[in-house]
C-alpha positions as YAML, in Angstrom:
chain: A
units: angstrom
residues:
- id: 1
  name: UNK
  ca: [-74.37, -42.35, 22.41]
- id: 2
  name: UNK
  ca: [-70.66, -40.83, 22.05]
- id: 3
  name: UNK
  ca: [-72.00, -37.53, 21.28]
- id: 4
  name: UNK
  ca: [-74.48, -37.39, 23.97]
- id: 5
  name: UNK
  ca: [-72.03, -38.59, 26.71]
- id: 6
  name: UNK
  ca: [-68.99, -36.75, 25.42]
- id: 7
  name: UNK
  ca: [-69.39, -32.65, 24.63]
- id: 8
  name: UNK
  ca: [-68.50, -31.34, 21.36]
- id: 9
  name: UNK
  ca: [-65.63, -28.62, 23.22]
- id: 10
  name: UNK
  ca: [-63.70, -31.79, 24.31]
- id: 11
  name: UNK
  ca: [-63.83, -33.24, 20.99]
- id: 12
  name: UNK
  ca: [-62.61, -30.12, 18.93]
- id: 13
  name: UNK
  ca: [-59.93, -29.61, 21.75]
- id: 14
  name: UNK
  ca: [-58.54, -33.33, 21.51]
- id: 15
  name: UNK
  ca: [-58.98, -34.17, 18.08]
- id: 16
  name: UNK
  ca: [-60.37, -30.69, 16.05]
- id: 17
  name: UNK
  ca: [-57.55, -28.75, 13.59]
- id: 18
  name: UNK
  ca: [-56.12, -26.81, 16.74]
- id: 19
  name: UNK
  ca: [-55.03, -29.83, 18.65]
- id: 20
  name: UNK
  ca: [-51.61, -30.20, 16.01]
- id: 21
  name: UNK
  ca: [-49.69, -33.32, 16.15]
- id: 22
  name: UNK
  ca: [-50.85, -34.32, 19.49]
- id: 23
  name: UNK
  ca: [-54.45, -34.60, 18.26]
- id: 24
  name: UNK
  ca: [-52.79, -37.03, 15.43]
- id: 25
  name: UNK
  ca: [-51.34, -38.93, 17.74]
- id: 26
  name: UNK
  ca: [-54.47, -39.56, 20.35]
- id: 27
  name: UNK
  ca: [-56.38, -40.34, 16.80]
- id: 28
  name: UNK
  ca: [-54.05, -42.93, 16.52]
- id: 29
  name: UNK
  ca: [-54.05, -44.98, 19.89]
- id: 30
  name: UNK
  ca: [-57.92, -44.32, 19.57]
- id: 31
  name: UNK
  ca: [-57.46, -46.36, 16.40]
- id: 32
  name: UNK
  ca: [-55.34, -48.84, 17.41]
- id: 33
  name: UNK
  ca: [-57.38, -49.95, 20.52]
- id: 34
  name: UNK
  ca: [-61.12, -49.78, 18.65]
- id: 35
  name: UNK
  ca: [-62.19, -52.93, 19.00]
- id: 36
  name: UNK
  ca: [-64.22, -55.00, 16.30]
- id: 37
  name: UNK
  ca: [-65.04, -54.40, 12.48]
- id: 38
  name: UNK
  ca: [-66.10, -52.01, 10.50]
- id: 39
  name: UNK
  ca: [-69.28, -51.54, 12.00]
- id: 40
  name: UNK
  ca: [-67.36, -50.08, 15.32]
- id: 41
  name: UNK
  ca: [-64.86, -47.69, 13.56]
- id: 42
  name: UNK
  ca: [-67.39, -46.52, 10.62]
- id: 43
  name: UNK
  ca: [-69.99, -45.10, 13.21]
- id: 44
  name: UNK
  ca: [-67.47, -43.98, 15.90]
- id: 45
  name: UNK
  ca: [-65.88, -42.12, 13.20]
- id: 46
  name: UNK
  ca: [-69.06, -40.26, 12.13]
- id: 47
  name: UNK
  ca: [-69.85, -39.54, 15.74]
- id: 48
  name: UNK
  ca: [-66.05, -38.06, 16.00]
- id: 49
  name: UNK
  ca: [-66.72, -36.08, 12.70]
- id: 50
  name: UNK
  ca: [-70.68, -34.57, 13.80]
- id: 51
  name: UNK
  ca: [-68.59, -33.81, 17.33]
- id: 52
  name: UNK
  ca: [-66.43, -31.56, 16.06]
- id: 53
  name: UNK
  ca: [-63.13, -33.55, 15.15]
- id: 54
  name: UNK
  ca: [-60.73, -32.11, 12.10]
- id: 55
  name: UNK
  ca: [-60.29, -34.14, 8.70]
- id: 56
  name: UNK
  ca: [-56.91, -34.59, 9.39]
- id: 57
  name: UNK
  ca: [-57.91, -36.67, 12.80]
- id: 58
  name: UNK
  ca: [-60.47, -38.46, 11.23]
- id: 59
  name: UNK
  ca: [-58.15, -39.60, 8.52]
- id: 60
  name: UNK
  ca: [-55.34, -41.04, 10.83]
- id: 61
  name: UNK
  ca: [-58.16, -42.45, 13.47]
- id: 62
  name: UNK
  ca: [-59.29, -44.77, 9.65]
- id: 63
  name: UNK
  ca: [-55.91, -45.20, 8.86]
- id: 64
  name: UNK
  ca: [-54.36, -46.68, 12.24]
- id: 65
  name: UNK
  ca: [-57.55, -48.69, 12.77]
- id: 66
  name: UNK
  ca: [-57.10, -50.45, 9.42]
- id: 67
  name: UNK
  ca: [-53.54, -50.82, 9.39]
- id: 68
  name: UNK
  ca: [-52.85, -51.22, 13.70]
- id: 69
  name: UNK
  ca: [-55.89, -52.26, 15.33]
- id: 70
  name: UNK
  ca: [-55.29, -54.87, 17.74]
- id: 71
  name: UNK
  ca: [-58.03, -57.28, 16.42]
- id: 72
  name: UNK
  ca: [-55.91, -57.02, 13.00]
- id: 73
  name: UNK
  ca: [-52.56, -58.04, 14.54]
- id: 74
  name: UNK
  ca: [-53.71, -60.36, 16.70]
- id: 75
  name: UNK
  ca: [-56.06, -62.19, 14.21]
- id: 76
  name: UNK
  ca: [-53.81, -61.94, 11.36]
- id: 77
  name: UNK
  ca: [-50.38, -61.04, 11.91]
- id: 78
  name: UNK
  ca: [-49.58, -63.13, 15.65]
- id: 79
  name: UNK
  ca: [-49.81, -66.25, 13.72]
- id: 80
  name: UNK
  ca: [-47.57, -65.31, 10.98]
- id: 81
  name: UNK
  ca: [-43.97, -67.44, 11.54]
- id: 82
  name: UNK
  ca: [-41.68, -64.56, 10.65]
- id: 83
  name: UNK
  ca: [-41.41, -61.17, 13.30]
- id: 84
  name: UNK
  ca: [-39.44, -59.48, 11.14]
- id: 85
  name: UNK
  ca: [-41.70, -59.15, 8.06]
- id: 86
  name: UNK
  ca: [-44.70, -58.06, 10.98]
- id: 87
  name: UNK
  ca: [-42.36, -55.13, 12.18]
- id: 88
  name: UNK
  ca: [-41.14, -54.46, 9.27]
- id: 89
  name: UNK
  ca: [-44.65, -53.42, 8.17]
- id: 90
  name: UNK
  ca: [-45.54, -51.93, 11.02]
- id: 91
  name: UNK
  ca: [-42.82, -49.43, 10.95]
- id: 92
  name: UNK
  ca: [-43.43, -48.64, 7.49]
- id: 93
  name: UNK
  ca: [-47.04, -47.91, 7.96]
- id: 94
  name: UNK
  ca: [-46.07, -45.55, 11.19]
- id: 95
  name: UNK
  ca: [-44.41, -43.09, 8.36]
- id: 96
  name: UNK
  ca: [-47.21, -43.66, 5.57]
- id: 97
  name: UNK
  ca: [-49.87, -42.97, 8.35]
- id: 98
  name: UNK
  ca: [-48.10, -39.54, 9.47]
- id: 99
  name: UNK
  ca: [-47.45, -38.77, 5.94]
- id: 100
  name: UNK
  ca: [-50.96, -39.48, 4.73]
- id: 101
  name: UNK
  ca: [-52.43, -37.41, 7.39]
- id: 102
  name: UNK
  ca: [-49.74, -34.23, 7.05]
- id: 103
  name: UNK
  ca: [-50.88, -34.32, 3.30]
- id: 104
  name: UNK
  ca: [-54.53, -34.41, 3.96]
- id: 105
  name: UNK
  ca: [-54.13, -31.16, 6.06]
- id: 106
  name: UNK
  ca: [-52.16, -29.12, 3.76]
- id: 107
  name: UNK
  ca: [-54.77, -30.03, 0.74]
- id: 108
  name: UNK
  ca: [-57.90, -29.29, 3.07]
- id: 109
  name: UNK
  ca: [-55.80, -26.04, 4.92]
- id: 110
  name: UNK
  ca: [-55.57, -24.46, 0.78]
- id: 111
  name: UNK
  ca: [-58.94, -25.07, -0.28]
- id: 112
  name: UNK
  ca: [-61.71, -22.32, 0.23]
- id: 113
  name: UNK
  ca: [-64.29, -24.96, 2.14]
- id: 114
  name: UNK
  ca: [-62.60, -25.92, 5.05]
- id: 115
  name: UNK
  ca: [-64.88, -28.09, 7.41]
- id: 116
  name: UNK
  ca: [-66.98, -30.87, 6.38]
- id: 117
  name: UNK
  ca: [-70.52, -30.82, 6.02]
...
């Protein structure tokens, strides 16, 4: 349904390798606010990927869903007594997210196959 109501030239603009850090960071409040489990994220992602999106994207739309999605912090990290420890983490995994990404695009920028299949 996503990649019948959404065209592939808005997808590569937003999230594909020319967006830059600005496609990183819509990835990443697209992550945060997908709703629901794994079966949510897993097929939005593959419609993001068969639209046109850039590894790099895809990785940091995974990455923020797992580590900031709402349904995580509200179901598992609201209840916790101590909001310290929660922000703690949460600032730690804003760095390992940008830093996982940055990585991803370097490796996949130097190798001779450069989209995926």
């Amino acid at each position: 349904l996503f990649q019948v109501v959404v065209p592939q030239e808005i997808v590569s603009r937003y999230f594909g390798r020319e967006a830059g850090f600005k496609g990183l960071v819509m990835a990443m409040g697209a992550g945060v606010i997908t709703p629901g489990g794994p079966m949510v994220s897993v097929p939005f992602l593959v419609a993001l990927a068969h639209s046109g999106a850039g590894l790099p994207a895809l990785v940091t739309y995974m990455t923020a869903w797992s580590l900031f999605g709402l349904q995580r912090i509200i179901a598992w990290e609201a209840p916790l007594p101590s909001a310290t420890c929660a922000s703690s983490s949460r600032t730690s995994s804003v760095a390992g997210n940008y830093v996982a990404s940055a990585r991803r695009s370097r490796a996949i920028s130097r190798s001779p196959r450069s989209s995926i299949a």
